[in-house]
FIMIZA-293221 format. One record per residue (C-alpha): residue in three letters; x, y, z. Coordinates in pm, 1 decimal, padded with zeros to 6 digits. Example, Ala and Ser with C-alpha at 12.3 -4.5 7.8 and 13.67 -1.06 7.14 Angstrom:
# residues 2
R, ALA, 01230.0, -00450.0, 00780.0
R, SER, 01367.0, -00106.0, 00714.0
# end
This chain:
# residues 416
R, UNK, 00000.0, 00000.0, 00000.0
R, UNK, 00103.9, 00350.4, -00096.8
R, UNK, 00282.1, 00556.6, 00169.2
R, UNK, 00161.5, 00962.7, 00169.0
R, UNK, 00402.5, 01196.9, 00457.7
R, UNK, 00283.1, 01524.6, 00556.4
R, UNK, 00560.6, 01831.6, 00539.8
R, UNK, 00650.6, 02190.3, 00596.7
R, UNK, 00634.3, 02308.0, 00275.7
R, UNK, 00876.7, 02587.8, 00145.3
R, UNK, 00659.2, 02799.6, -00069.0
R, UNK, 00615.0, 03191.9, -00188.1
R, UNK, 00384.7, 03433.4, -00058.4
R, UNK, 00069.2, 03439.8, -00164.1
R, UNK, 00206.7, 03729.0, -00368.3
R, UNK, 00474.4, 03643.0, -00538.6
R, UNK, 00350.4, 03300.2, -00602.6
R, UNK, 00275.4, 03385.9, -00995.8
R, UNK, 00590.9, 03579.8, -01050.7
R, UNK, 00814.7, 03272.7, -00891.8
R, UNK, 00577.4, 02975.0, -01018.3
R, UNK, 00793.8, 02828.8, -01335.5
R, UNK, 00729.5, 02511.9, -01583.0
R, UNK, 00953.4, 02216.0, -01556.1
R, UNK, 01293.0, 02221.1, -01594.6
R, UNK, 01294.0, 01965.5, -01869.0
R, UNK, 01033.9, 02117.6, -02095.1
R, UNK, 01235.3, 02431.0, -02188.3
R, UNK, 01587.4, 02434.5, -02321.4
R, UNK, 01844.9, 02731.1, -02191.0
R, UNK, 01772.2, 02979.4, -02406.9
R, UNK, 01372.7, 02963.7, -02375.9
R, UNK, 01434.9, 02951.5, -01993.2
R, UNK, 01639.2, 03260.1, -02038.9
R, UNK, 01401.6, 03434.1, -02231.0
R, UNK, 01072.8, 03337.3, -02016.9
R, UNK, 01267.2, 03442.2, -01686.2
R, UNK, 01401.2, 03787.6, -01831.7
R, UNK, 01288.7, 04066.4, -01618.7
R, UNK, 01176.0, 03833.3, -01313.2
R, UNK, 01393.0, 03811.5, -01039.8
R, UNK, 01163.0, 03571.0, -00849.0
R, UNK, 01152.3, 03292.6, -01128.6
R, UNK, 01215.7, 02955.4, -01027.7
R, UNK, 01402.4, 02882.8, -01368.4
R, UNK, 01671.0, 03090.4, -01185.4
R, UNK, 01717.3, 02778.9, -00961.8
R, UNK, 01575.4, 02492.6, -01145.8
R, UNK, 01797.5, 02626.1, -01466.0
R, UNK, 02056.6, 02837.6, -01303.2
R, UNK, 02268.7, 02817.1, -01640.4
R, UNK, 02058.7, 03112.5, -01696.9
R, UNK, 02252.4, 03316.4, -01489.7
R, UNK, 02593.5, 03289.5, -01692.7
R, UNK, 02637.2, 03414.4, -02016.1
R, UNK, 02464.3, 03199.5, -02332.7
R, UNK, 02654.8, 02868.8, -02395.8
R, UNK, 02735.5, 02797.9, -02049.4
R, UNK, 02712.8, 02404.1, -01975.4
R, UNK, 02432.0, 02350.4, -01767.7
R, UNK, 02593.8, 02083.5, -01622.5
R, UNK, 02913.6, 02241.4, -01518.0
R, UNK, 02953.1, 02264.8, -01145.7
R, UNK, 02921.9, 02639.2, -01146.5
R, UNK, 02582.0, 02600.2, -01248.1
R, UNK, 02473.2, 02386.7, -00952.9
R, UNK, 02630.3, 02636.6, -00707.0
R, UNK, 02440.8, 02856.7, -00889.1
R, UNK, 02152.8, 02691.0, -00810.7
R, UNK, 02234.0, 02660.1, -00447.7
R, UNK, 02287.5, 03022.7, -00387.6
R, UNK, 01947.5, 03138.1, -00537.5
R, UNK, 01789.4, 02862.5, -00348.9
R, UNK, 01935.6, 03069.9, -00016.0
R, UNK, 01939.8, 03371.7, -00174.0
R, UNK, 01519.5, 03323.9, -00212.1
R, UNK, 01473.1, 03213.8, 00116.8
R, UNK, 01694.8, 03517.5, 00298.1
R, UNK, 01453.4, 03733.2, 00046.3
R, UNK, 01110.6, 03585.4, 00208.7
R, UNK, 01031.7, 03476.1, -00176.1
R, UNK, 01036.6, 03135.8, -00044.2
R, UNK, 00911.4, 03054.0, 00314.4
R, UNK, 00873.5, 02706.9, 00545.1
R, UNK, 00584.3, 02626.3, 00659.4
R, UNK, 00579.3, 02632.6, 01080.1
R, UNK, 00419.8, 02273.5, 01073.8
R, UNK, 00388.8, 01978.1, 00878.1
R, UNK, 00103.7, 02007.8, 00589.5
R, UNK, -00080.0, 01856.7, 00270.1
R, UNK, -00188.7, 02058.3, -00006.4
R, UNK, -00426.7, 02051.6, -00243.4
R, UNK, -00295.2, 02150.6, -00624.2
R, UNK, -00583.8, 02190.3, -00894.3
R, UNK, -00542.2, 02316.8, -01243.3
R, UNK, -00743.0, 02380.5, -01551.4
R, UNK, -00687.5, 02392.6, -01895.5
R, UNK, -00986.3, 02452.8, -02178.6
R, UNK, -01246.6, 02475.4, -01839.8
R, UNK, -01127.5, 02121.8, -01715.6
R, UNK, -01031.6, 02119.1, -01364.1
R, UNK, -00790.5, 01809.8, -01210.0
R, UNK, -00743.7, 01812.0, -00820.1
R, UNK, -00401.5, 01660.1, -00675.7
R, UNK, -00353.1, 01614.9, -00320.7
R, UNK, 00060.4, 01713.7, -00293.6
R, UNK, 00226.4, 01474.5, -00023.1
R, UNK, 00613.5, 01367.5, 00049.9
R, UNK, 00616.3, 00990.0, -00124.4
R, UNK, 00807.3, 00714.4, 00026.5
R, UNK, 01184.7, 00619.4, -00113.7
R, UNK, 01062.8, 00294.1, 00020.0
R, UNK, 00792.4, 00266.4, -00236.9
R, UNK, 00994.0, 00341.9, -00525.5
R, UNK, 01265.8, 00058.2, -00372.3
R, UNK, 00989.8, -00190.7, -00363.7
R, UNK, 00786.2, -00134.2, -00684.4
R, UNK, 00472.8, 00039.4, -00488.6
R, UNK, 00530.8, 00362.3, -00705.0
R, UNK, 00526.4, 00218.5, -01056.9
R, UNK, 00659.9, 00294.0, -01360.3
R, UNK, 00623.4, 00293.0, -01733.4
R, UNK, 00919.1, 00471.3, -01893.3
R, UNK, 01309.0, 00347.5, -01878.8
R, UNK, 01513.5, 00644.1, -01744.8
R, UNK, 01869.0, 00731.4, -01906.8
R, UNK, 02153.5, 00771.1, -01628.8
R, UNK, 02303.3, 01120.5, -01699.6
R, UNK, 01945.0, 01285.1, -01678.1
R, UNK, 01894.3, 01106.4, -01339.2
R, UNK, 02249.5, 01211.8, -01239.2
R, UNK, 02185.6, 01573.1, -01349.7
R, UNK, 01883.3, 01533.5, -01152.5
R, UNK, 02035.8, 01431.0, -00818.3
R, UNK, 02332.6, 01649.6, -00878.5
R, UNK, 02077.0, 01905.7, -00860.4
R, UNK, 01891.7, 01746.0, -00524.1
R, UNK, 02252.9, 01702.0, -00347.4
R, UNK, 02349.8, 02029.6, -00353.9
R, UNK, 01984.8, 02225.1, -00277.5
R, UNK, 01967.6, 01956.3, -00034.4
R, UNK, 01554.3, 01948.7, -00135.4
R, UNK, 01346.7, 01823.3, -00424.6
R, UNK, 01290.7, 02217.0, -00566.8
R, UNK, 01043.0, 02032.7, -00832.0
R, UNK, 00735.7, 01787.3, -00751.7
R, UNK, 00674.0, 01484.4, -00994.3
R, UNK, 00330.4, 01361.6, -01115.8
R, UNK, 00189.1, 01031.8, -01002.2
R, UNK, -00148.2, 00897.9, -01060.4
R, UNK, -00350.5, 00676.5, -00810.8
R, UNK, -00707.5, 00480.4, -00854.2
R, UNK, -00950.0, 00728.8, -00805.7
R, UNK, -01104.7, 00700.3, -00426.5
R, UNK, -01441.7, 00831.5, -00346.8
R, UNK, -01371.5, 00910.4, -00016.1
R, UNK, -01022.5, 01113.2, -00115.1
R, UNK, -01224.3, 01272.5, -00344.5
R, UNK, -01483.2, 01371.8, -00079.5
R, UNK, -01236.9, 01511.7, 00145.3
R, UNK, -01019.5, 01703.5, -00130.8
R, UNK, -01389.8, 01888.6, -00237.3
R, UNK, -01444.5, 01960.0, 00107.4
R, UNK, -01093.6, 02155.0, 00166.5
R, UNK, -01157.8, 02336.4, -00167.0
R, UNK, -01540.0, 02415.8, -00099.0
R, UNK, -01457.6, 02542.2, 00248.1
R, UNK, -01125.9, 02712.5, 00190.4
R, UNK, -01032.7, 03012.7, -00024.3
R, UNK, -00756.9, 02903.7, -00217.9
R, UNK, -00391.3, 03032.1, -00086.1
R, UNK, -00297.0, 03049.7, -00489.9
R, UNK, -00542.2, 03132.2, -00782.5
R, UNK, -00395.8, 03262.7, -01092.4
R, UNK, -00375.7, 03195.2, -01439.6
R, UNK, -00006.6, 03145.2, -01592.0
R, UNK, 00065.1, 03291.8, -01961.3
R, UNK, 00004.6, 02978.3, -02121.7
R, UNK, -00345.9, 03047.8, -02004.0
R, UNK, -00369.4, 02745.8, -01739.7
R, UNK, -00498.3, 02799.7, -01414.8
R, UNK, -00324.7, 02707.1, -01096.5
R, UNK, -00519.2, 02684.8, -00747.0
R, UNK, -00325.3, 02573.8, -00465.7
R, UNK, -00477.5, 02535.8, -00088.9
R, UNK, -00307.0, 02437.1, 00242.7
R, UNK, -00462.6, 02166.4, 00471.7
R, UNK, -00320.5, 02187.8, 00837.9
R, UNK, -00607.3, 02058.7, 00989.5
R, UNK, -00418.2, 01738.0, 01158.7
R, UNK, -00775.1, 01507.5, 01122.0
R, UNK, -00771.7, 01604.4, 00782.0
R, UNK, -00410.0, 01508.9, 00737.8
R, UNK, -00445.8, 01184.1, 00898.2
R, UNK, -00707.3, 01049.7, 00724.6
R, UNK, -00580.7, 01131.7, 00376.3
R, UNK, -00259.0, 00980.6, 00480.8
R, UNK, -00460.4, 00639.2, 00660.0
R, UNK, -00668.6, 00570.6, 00291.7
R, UNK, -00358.6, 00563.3, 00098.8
R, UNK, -00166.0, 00320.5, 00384.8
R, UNK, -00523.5, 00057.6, 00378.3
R, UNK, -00656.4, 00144.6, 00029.1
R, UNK, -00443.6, 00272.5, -00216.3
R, UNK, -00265.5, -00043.2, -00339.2
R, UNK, 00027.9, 00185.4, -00582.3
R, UNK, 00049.4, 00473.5, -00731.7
R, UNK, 00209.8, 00541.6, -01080.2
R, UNK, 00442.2, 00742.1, -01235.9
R, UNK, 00267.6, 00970.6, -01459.8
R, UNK, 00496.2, 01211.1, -01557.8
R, UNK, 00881.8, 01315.8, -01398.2
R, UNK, 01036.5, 00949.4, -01415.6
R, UNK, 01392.7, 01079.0, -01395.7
R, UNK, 01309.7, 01304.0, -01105.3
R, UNK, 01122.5, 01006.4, -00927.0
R, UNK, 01488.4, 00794.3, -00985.5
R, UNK, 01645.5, 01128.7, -00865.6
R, UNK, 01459.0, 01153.9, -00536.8
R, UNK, 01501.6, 00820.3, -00450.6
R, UNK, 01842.0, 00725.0, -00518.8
R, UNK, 01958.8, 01045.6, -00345.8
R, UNK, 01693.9, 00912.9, -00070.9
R, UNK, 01900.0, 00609.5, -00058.5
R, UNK, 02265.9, 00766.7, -00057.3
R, UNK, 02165.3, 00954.4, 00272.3
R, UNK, 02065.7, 00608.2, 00428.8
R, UNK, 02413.2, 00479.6, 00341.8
R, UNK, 02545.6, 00813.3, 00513.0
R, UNK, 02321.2, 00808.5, 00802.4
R, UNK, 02349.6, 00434.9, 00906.9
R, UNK, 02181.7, 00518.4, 01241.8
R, UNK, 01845.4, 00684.5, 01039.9
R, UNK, 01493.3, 00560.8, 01184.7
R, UNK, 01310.8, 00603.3, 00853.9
R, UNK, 01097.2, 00918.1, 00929.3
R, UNK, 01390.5, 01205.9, 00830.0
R, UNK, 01272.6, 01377.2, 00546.0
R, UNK, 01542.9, 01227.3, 00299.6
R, UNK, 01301.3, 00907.0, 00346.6
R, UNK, 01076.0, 01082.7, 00096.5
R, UNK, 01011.1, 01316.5, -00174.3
R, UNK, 00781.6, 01564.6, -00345.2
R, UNK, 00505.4, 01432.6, -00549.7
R, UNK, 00135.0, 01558.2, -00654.4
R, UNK, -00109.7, 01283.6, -00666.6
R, UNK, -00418.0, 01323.3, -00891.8
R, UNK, -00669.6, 01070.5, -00925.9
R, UNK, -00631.7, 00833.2, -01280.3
R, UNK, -00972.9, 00937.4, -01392.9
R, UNK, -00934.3, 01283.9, -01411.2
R, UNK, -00596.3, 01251.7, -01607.8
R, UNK, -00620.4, 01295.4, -01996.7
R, UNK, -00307.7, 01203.8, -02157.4
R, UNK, -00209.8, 01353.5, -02522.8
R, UNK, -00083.6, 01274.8, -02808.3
R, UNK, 00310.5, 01228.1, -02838.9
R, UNK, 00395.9, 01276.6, -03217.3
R, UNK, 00727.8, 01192.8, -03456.3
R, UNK, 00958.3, 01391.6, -03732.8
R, UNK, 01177.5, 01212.9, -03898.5
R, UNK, 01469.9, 01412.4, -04122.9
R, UNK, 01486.1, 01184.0, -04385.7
R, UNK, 01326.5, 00901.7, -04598.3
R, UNK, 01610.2, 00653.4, -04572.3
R, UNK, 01706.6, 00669.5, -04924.6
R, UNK, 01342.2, 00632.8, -05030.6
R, UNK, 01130.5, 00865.0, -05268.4
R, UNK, 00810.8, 00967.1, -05169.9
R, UNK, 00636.1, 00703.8, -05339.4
R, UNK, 00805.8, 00455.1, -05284.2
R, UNK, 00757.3, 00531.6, -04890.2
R, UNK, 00406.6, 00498.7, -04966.5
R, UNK, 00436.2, 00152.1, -05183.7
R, UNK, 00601.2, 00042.3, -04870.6
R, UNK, 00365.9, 00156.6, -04628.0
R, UNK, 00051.4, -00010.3, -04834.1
R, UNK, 00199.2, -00319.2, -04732.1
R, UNK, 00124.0, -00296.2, -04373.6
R, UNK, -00127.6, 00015.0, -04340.4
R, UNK, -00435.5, 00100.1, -04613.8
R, UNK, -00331.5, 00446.2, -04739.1
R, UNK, -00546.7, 00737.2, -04754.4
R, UNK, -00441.3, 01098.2, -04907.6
R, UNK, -00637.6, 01343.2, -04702.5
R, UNK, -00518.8, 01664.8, -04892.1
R, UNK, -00345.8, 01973.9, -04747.3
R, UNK, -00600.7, 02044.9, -04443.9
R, UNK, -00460.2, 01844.2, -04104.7
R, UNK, -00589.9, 01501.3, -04029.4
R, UNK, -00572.9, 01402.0, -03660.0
R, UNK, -00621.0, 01041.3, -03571.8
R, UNK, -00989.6, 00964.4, -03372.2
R, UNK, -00911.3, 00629.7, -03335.7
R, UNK, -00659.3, 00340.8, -03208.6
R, UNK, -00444.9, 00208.7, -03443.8
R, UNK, -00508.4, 00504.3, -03722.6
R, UNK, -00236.4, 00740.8, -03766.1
R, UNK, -00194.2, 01066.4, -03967.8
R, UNK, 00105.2, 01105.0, -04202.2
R, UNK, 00246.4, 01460.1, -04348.7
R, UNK, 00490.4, 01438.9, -04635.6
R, UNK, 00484.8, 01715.9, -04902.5
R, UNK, 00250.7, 01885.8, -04867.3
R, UNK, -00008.3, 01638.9, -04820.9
R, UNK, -00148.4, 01466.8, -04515.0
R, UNK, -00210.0, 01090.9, -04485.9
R, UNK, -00460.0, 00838.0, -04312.2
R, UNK, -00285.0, 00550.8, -04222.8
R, UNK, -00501.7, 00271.7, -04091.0
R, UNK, -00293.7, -00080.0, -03971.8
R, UNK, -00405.1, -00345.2, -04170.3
R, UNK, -00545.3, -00661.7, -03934.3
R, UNK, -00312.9, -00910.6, -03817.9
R, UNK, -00045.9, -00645.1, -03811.2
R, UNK, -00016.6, -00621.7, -03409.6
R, UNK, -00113.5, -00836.9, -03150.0
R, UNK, -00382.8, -00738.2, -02973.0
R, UNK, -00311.5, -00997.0, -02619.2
R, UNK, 00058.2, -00816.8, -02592.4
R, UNK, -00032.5, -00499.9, -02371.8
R, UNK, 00293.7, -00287.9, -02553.9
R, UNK, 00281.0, -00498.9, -02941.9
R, UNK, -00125.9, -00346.9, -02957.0
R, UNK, 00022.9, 00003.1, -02838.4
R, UNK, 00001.4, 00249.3, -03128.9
R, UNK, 00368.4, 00375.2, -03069.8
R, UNK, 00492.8, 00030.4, -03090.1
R, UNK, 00322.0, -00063.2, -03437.3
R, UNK, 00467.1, 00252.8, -03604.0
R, UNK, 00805.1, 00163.2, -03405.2
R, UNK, 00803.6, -00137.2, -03592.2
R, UNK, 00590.6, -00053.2, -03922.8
R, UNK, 00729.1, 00212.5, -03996.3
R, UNK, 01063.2, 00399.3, -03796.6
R, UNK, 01227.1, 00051.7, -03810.8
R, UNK, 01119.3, -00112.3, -04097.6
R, UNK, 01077.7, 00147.0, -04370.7
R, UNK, 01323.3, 00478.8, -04223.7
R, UNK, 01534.4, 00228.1, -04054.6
R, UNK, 01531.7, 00381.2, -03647.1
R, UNK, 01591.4, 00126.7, -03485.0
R, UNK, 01671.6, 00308.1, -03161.9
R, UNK, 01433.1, 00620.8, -03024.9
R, UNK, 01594.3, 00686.9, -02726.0
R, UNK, 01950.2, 00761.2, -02959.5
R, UNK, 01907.9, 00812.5, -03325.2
R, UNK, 02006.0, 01169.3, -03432.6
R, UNK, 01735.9, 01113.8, -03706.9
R, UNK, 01401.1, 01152.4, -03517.7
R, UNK, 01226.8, 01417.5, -03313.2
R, UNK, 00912.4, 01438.7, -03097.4
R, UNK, 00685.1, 01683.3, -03053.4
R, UNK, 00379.0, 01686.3, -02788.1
R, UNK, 00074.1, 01700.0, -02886.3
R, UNK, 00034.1, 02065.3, -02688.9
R, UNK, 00214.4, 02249.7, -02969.5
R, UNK, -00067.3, 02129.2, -03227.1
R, UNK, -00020.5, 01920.7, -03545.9
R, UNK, 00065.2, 02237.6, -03729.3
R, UNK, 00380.1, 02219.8, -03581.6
R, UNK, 00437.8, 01916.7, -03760.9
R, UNK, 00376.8, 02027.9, -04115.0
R, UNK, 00523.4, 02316.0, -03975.2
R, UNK, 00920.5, 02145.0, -03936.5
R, UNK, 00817.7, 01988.3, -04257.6
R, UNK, 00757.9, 02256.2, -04518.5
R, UNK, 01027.6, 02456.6, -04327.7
R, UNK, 01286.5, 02110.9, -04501.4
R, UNK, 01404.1, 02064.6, -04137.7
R, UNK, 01231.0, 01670.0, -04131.3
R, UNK, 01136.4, 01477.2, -04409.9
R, UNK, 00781.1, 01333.0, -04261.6
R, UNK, 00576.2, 01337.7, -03987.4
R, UNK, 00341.8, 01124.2, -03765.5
R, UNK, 00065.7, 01196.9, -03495.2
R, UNK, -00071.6, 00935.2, -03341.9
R, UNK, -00385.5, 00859.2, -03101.0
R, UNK, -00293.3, 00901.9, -02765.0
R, UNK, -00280.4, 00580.9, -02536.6
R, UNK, -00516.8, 00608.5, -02214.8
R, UNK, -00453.1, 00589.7, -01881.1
R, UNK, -00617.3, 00271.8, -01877.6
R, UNK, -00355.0, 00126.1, -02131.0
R, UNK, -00088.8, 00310.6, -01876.8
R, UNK, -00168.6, 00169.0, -01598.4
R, UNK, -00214.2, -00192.7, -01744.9
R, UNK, 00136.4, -00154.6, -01840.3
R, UNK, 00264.0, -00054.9, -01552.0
R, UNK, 00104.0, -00301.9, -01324.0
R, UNK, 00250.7, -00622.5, -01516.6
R, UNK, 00611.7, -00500.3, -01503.5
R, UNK, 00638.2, -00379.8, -01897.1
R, UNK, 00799.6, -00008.7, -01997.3
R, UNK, 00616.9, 00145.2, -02294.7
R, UNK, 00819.1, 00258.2, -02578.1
R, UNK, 01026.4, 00606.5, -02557.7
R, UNK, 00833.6, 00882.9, -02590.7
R, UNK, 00505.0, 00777.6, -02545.0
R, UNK, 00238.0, 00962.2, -02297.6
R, UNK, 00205.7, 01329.4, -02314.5
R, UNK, 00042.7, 01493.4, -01965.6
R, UNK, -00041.5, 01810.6, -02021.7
R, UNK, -00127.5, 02072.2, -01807.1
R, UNK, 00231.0, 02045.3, -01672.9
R, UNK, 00273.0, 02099.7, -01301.0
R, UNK, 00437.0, 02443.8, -01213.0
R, UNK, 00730.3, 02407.3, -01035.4
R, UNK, 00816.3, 02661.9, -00730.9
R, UNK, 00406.1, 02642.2, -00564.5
R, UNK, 00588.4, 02406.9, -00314.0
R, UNK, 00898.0, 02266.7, -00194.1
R, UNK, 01019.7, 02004.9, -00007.6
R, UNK, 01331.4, 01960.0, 00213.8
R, UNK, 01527.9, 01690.3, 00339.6
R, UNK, 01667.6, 01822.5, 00671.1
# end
């Protein structure tokens, strides 16, 4: 059973909590971090991507950058920007996107349920993104940046999480300038806190990785350095668990997660398309964008034109919970068989783009002569995610999409 920890929370005022509320670290590159934090002294990205503060160029992994990091993490507590909380709290994180609202109860998960497969996961991490990562954790000493985990929706938590948000005016309420809202309430009440924390011990059997699988591997395998440092620890010091926001897996709508590729592998437009007719039918939807509204369908943009590519039957199997995943029969219909990818997690020669950006982004790299072809796909549900997960099996690279991301900078957790 799943293992929620109350904490004191480091957080902004109510204030400044816009002004130092960022996105993720690892959904902007340097120079788009740069530019979004220019002219705001209280942005997050000045700790979560403190290569910022050097000029353009700068390594982002050097170790300047993570003492960088370190002294804007002090320098924006000495400031009052950021400020503990006097005792030990959950919070309630809700935000909306295109008048959808999804409620997540933020709690300190347990290194001991990541150990022992009770947080699950559906993605393979890469080792110098979860080093960067705990590089980063060392030396702030905290997890600056919560991950998203999903749990089987709970009537009671659900009861409880409406109460606090019914009875409570909301400590944050704003709407960032990718026009998603952000609500944020504190729940000190230590009846409240207890019972939340007793339903997931008894009746929450896991909880799942939605999105933030190298910061999960972060947390806990910094988690599990401080054991080996601290032989004498009893299990409740903070370094026993880490920042997460928990949202029930029925209000979680995952996107689409589409490809570019740069080239045709030698091919000529047609004779990409022979090819393709011998495991998809083939449908040339003209120059206006075709989205998928299906499984197995898939659009296709190459010159100009967009494509409806349908797998033909017998094509996947439909008992293997990854081989009847839509990423995995273009993975193997197409990348590897026709363009020859045979590895997504390292070929120079493909690109993905989520869904967020639209598929006019797609013919968009296209027409610019940037990628050869493109793909969108139908997004996999969180049904299909959690079926995964639960029998032990990773989904392909690349494959779920969350989207609104979680701002980082509402709430922070230490490990002293």
């Amino acid at each position: 059973m799943a293992v929620i920890k109350p904490f004191k929370g480091v957080r902004p005022p109510r204030e400044l909590a816009a002004k130092v509320a960022s996105r993720p670290y690892d959904v902007l590159n340097s120079e788009e971090a740069r530019q979004e934090a220019a002219g705001n002294q209280y942005s997050l990205l000045r700790i979560i991507k403190a290569e910022i503060e050097f000029p353009p160029g700068t390594d982002e992994h050097s170790t300047e950058v993570y003492v960088k990091a370190v002294e804007n993490f002090k320098h924006f507590q000495e400031k009052g920007w950021l400020v503990q909380d006097k005792k030990d709290c959950l919070y309630v994180y809700a935000q909306t996107m295109n008048g959808r609202t999804q409620y997540g109860l933020v709690a300190a998960a347990a290194v001991d349920d990541y150990l022992n497969g009770v947080i699950k996961k559906h993605e393979l991490t890469r080792a110098e993104k979860e080093e960067d990562r705990m590089k980063h954790v060392r030396n702030t000493n905290a997890n600056v940046e919560p991950v998203f985990f999903a749990y089987p929706a709970h009537d009671e938590i659900d009861k409880i999480i409406s109460l606090v948000v019914d009875s409570k005016k909301p400590e944050y309420d704003f709407v960032a300038s990718d026009g998603f809202g952000h609500h944020f309430w504190v729940i000190d009440e230590k009846e409240t806190i207890e019972k939340l924390v007793s339903i997931f011990r008894n009746e929450i059997p896991a909880t799942y990785v939605a999105d933030g699988h190298h910061r999960t591997a972060a947390a806990a395998l910094v988690g599990a350095e401080k054991r080996k440092q601290n032989p004498d620890y009893t299990g409740e010091e903070e370094f026993n668990y880490f920042l997460a926001v928990h949202f029930p897996d029925n209000q979680l709508q995952i996107i689409d997660y589409n490809r570019v590729v740069k080239d045709l592998n030698g091919l000529s437009p047609l004779e990409m398309i022979e090819k393709l007719d011998e495991d998809f039918t083939v449908e040339k939807m003209g120059a206006d964008i075709y989205k998928p509204d299906q499984l197995h369908t898939f659009s296709m943009y190459l010159e100009g034109e967009w494509y409806k590519l349908t797998a033909r039957e017998g094509r996947y199997n439909d008992n293997d919970p990854i081989g009847v995943l839509d990423v995995t029969i273009l993975s193997n219909l197409v990348l590897d068989k026709i363009l020859g990818i045979k590895d997504l997690r390292t070929d120079k020669r493909i690109d993905f783009v989520g869904g967020i950006r639209g598929l006019g982004e797609l013919s968009k790299r296209v027409d610019s002569g940037e990628m050869a072809v493109a793909f969108a796909l139908y997004p996999v549900s969180m049904k299909q995610l959690i079926d995964i997960a639960d029998s032990g099996n990773i989904m392909p690279p690349k494959t779920t999409w969350f989207e609104p991301k979680l701002r980082s900078g509402l709430v922070i957790h230490k490990l002293d």
